[in-house]
C-alpha positions in Angstrom: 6.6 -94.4 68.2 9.2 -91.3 68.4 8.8 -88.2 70.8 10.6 -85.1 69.8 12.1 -83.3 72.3 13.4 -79.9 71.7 16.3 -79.3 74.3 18.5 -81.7 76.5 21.5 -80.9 78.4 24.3 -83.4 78.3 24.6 -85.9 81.1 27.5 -86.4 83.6 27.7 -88.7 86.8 30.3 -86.9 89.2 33.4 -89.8 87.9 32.9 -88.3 84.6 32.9 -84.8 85.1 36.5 -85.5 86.1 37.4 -87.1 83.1 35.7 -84.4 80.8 37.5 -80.9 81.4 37.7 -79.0 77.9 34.3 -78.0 76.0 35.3 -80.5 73.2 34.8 -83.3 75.5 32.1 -81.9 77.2 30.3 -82.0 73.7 31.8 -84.9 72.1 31.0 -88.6 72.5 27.5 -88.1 74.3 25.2 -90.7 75.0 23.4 -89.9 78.1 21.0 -86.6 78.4 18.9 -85.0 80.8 15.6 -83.0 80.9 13.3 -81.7 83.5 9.7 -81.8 83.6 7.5 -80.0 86.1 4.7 -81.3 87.6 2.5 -81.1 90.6 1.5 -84.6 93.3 -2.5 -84.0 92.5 -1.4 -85.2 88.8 -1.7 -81.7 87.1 1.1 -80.8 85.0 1.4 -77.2 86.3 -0.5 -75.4 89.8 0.9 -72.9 92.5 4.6 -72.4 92.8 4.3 -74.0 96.1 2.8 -77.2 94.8 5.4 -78.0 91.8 8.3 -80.3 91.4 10.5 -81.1 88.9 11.0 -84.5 87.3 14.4 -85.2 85.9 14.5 -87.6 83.1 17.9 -89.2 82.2 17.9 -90.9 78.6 20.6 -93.1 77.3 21.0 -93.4 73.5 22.5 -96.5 71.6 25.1 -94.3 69.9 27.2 -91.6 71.1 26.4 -88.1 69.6 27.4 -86.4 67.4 26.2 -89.0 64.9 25.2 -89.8 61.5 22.0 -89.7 62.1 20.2 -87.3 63.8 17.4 -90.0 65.3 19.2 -92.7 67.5 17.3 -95.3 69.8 16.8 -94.9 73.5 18.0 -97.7 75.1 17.6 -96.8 79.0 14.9 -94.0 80.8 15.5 -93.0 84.0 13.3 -90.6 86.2 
């Protein structure tokens, strides 16, 4: 099965952000991206402002990006 997402944002633990200071390697060699989803404890997606939360999602792909391909495995998911 594949799942098309539309936008990430490029992953960094705080040791990397170090390491990665110009916007080439910001955007170079990437294999770990981020998205949020919002949802609410009562299992709805969306409610009240004062009832949401955000889920962050942190994907890890088997090759770095940019690629070849533009469809690369997931290897790791973590919320």
């Amino acid at each position: 099965a594949y799942i098309q997402i539309t936008y990430v944002e490029p992953y960094f633990d705080d040791y990397e952000m170090k390491d990665r200071l110009t916007n080439f390697e910001k955007n170079f060699n990437l294999r770990r991206f981020m998205y949020t989803t919002p949802f609410t404890k009562s299992g709805r997606p969306r409610g009240e402002l004062n009832e949401q939360y955000k889920r962050k999602t942190i994907l890890t792909t088997m090759h770095a990006f940019p690629y070849i391909k533009t469809r690369i495995n997931v290897i790791q998911k973590e919320e």
